[in-house]
N, C-alpha and C positions, 0 to 999 in steps of 0.2 A: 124203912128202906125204900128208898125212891129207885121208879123204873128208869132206866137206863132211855128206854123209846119214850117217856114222856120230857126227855128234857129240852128244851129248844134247839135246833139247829145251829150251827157254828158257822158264820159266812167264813169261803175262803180268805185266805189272804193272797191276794197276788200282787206278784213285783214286776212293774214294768220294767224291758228290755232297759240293758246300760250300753251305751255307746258310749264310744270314745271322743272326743273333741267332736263332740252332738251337742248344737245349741239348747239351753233348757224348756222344756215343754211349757209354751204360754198358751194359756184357756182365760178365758173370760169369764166362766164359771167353773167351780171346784167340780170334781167328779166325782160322783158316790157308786161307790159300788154296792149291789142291791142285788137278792137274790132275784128280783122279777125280773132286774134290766138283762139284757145279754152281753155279754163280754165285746168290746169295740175296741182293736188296738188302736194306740193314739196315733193321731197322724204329725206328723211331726212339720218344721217348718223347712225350708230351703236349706239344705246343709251348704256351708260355705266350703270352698277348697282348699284343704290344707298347704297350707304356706310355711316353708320350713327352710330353714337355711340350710341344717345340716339333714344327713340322711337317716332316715327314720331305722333302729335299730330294737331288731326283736328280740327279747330275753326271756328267763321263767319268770320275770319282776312283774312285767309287762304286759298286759293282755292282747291277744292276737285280735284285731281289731274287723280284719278282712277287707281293710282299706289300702288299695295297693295303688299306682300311678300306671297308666295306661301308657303304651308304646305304640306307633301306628306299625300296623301287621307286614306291610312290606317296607321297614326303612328301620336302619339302630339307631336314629341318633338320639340325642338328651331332650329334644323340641327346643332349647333358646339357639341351634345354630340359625345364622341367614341364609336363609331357603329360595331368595330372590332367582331371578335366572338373568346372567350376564350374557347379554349379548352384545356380539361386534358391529360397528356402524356396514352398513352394505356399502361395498364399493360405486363411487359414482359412475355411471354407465357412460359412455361417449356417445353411442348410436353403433358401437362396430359390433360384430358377432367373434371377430378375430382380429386381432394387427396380424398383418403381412408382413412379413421383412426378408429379404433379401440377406443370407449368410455370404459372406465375401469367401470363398473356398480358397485357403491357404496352402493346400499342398502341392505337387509338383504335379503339371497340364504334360498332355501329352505334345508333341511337336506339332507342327502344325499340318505338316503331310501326311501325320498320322490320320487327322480328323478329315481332313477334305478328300483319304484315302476311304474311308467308312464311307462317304456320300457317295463317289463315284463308283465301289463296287457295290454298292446298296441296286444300282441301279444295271451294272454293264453285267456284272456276274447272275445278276436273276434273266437271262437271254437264257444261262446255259445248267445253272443248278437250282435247287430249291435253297430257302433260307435267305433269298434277298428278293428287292421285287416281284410280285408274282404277277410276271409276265402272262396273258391267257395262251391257251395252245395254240389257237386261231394266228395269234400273234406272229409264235414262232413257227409255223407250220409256213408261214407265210414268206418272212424271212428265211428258211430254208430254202424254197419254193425259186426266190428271188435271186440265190448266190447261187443255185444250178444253172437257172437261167442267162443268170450274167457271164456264166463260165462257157456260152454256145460257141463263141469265134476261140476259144483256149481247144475246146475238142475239136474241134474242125481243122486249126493248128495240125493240132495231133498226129488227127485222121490222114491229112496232105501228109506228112511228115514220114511215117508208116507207109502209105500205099506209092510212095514215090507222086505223086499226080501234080502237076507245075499250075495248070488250068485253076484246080482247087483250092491251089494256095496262093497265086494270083488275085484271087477273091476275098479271101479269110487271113494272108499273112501279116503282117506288120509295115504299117504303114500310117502316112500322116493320115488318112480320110480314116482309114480303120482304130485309129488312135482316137480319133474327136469322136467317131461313132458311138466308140466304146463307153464312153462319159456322156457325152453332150447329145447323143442321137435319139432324136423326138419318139420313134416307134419302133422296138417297144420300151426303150430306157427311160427316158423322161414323159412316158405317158403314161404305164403300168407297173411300172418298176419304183425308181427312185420317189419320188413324190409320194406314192402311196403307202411306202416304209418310212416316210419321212412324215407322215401326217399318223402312222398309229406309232410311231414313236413318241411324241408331241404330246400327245391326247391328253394324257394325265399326269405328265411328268411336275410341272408346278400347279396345275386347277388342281388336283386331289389334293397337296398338301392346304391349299386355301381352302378347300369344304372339307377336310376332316381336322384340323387344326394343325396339322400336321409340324405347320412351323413354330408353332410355340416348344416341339423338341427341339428342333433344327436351332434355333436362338436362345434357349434358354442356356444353350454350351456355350461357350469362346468361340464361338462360327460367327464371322463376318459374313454380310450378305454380299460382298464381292468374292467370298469363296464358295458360296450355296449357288450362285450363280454361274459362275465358271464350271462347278462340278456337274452340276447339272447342262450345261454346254458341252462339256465333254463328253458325259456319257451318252448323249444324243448321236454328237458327232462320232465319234470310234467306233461305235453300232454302224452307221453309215458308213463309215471308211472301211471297216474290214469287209462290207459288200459290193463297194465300188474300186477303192485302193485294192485291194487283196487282188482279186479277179484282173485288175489291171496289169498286177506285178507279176499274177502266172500267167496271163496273154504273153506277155516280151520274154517271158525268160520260156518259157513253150516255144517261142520261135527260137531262142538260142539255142535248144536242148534239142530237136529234133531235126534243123536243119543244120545243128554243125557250127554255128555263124563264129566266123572271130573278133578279134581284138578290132579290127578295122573296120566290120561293121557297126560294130558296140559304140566305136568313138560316133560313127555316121550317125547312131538312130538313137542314143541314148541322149541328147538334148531335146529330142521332139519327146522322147519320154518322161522326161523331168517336165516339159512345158503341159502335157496332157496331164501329170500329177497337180501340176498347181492349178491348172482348168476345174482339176476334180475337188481339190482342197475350196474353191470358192464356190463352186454350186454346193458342197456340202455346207460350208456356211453361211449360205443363204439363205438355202432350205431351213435350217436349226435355229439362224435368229428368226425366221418368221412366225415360224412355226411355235418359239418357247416366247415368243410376244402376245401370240395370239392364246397361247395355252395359260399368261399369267391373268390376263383378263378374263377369265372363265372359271366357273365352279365345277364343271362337266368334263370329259374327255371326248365328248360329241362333237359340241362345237367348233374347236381349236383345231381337228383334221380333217374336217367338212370345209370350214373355213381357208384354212391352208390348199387344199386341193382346188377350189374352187379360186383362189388368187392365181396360181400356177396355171392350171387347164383353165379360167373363164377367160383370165385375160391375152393366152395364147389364142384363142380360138377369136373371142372378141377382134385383137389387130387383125387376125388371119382372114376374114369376113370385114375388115374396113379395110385390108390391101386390096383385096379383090373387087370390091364394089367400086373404090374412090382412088386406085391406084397412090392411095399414098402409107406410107410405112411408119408414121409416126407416130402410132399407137404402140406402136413396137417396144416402144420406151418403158411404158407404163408393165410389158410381162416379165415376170424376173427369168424366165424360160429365156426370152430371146434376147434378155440382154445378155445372159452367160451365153448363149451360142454364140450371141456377136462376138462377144470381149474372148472366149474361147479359139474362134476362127481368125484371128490376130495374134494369139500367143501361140499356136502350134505351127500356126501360116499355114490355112488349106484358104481353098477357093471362097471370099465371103460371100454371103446369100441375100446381106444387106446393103442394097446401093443407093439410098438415097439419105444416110446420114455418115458419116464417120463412127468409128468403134471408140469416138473415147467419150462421145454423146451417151453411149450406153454403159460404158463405165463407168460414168460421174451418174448418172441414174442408177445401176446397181449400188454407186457407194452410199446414193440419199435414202433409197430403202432398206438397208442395212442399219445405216444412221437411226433412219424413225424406228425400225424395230425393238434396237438398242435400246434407243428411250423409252419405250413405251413398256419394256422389261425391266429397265432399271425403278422408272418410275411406281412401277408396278410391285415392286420385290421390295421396294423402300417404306410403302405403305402398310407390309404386313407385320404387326405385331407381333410381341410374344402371347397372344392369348388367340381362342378359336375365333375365328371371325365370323 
């Protein structure tokens, strides 16, 4: 009976791994398995990827192989869609950032009094509330200042009128000297008065809108510049009129009211009244073309009523100092001050002051710098665009 520990040992047998659709193991030599050698799994060659038409189906038939097809982690699709990226050609550029275009506005414009009614109380109604021009206080303090003042020969009227005194009102009542005084009189109405309301009137009324662009609002609406023109004329003017016109109309009607006057004076003295109106109507627009000529050429409110005061006063004082030195008057010409005095002391018929030309020498002179002003406003107003200058 043979020992069991003498018999020789049994090498294992072992089975290499089975894969499935696994190319078959090529060696170049056989491999022996051998109890000294140590066990080396075989390495296998490049497994090719399975290529299948239909879809691989698991069964009990079938061994589970652990060969499954890869999906990328964030995407479902199958891998054969095109995955390319389409994109649109870029539009070709011109050089603009934006086209500008102009919408034609089809619906119903307001009249046209409507609009040039906005311009003129943009400017005449900021005298007296907020919400429209903002007038400085300086301004209107000044303006007040000036329509008390012009009201001295109405109280004085008055005064006579109340204390009975004939002397008093001899001096202060109505009359042609006291009528041309009232408008046309050098000291203190045409030297501190008028002109110097007439020059901070002026200031800014079209230079602001040229240094803040102001007109590219003014024209981008249905406003012609012969109504931004005129409105702005007006509101100049009517400012001046209700502190020269106004004070005018309660002088005469103060002499009606407290001395009583009738019907037969009213016909005597109410032509020289109407003639010192329209005296007053042409130095106010004198003063306002000059002054909105000289306010379109500027970007400032400085210069246009330094300017303006200085045409009025230099060129008064200039003839006044070549009458006296050279005994002749013909500088007279060149002040707008003495031409309205002249052409003034013609239409009321007081005593004239000027003898050595004729009154319509200085009327056709008041009309050529009128004229040049005009242009130099026109031309000026026509230049400005719709955009800031």
């Amino acid at each position: 009976m043979s020992n069991p520990e003498d018999a020789p040992p049994v090498a294992p047998q072992i089975t290499p791994p089975v894969a499935s659709s696994v190319a078959p193991l090529e060696t170049s030599q056989p491999v022996e398995y051998t109890t000294d050698a140590p066990v080396t799994p075989p390495v296998a060659s490049p497994v090719a990827p399975l290529e299948t038409s239909q879809p691989v189906e698991y069964t009990t038939d079938a061994p589970v192989t652990g060969k499954v097809r890869l999906e990328a982690a964030w995407g479902s699709t199958e891998g054969d869609e095109d995955l390319s990226v389409t994109t649109s050609p870029a539009p070709k550029s011109d050089g603009h950032v934006f086209k500008q275009q102009y919408k034609q506005w089809n619906g119903e414009l307001n009249p046209r009094w409507m609009r040039n009614w906005a311009i003129l109380r943009h400017h005449l109604l900021g005298v007296f509330k907020k919400g429209h021009r903002p007038w400085g206080m300086p301004i209107r303090l000044y303006l007040l200042i000036v329509f008390i003042a012009s009201m001295s020969d109405v109280g004085m009227t008055l005064l006579s009128g109340l204390i009975g005194e004939s002397g008093l009102h001899s001096v202060w009542g109505v009359s042609r000297d006291n009528l041309y005084g009232h408008v046309l009189g050098f000291f203190p109405r045409n030297m501190l008065y008028y002109p110097v309301v007439a020059a901070l009137l002026v200031g800014g009324v079209i230079s602001e809108d040229r240094q803040h662009g102001t007109s590219a609002l003014y024209f981008s609406r249905p406003i012609t510049r012969f109504d931004y023109v005129a409105m702005k004329f007006l509101s100049v003017a009517i400012i001046q009129g209700l502190i020269i016109l106004v004070t005018l109309a309660l002088y005469y009607f103060a002499e009606i009211a407290t001395m009583g006057r009738g019907w037969a004076w009213i016909i005597d003295t109410f032509p020289m009244f109407l003639a010192t109106v329209l005296s007053a109507i042409l130095l106010i627009f004198t003063y306002t073309s000059i002054g909105l000529s000289l306010s379109s050429v500027s970007k400032g409110k400085f210069f246009p009523g330094i300017a303006l005061l200085s045409i009025i006063l230099g060129t008064k004082v200039l003839a006044f100092i070549a009458s006296n030195l050279f005994d002749r008057e013909i500088l007279y010409l060149i002040s707008p001050y003495d031409c309205l005095a002249h052409v003034g002391q013609a239409i009321i018929g007081t005593q004239p002051t000027y003898d050595q030309y004729s009154w319509t020498w200085s009327l056709a002179s008041l009309v050529a710098m009128n004229a040049l002003a005009l242009y130099v406003l026109s031309t000026r107003v026509s230049s400005m665009e719709v955009t800031r200058e």
